[in-house]
One Martini backbone bead per residue (centre of mass of N, CA, C, O) as a GRO file, in nm:
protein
   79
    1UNK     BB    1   8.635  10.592   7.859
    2UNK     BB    2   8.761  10.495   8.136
    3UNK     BB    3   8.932  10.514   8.408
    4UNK     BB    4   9.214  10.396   8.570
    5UNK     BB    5   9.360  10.221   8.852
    6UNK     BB    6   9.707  10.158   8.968
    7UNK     BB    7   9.897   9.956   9.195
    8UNK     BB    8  10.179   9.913   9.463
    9UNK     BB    9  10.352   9.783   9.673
   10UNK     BB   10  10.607   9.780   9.999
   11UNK     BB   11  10.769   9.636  10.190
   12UNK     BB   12  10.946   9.786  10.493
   13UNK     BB   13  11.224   9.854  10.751
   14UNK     BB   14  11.441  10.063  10.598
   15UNK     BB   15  11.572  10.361  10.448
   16UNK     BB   16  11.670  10.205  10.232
   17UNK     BB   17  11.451  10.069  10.115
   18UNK     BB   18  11.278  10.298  10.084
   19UNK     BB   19  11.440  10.338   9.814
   20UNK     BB   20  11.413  10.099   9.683
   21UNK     BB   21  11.122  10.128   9.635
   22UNK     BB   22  11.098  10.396   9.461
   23UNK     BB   23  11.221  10.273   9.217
   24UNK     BB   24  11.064  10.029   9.197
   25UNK     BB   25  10.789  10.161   9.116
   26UNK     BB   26  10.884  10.318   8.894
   27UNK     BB   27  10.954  10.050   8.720
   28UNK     BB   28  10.714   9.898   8.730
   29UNK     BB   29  10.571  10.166   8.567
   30UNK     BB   30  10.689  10.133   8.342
   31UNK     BB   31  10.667   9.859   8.232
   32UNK     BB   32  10.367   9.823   8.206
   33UNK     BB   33  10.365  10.096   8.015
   34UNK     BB   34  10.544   9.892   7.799
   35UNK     BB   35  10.314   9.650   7.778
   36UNK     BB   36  10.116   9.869   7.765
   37UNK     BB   37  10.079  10.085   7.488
   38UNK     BB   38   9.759  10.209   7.534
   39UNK     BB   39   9.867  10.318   7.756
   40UNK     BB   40   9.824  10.652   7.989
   41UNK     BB   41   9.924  10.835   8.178
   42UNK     BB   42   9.772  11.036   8.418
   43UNK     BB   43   9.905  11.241   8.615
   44UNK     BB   44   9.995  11.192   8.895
   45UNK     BB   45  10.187  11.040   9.105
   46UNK     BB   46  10.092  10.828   9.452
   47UNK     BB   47  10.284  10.831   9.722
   48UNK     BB   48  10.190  10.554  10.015
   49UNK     BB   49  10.303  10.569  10.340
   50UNK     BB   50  10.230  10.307  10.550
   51UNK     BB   51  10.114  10.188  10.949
   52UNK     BB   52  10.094   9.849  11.088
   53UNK     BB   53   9.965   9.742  11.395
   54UNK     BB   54   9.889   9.468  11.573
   55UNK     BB   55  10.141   9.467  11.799
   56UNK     BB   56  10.354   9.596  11.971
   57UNK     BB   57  10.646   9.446  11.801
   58UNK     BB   58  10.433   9.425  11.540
   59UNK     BB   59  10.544   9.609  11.243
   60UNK     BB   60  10.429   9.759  10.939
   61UNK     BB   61  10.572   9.918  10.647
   62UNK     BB   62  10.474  10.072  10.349
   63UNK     BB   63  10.483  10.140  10.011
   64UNK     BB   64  10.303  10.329   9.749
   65UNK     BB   65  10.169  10.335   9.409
   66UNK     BB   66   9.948  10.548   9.213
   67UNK     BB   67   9.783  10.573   8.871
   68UNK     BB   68   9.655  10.724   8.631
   69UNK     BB   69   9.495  10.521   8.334
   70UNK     BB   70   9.438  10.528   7.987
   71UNK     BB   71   9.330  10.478   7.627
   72UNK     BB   72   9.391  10.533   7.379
   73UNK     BB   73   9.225  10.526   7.057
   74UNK     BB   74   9.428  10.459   6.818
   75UNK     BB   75   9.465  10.151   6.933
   76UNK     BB   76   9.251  10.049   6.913
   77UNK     BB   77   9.012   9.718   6.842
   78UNK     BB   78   8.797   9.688   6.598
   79UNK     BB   79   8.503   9.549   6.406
   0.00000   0.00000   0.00000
């Protein structure tokens, strides 16, 4: 079975922000993998903040995790 990648982005405007993204992006991380019991992270998080100026005035910031994750093979569900 191959490996999956999952990821989440978050818009931020402000260092504080930035840190409330970090928390959430890791409990987002927490929860899937809590919803779905047959998957396993493997490997590093990769946390990706970019920025994309559209005009002059209006530019937009993201923090994103991306991290790679398997399946149990003790979980699946044969016929």
């Amino acid at each position: 079975m191959e490996n999956e990648w999952f990821g989440e982005w978050v818009i931020i405007e402000n260092d504080d922000e930035k840190e409330e993204a970090y928390q959430y992006l890791k409990l987002w991380k927490k929860f899937l993998l809590r919803r779905f019991p047959g998957m396993e992270s493997i490997g590093e998080d990769m946390f990706i903040e970019r920025s994309t100026e559209s005009m002059d005035f209006l530019s937009t910031k993201t923090l994103g995790i991306k991290f790679e994750v398997t399946q149990k093979l003790n979980n699946l569900i044969t016929d």
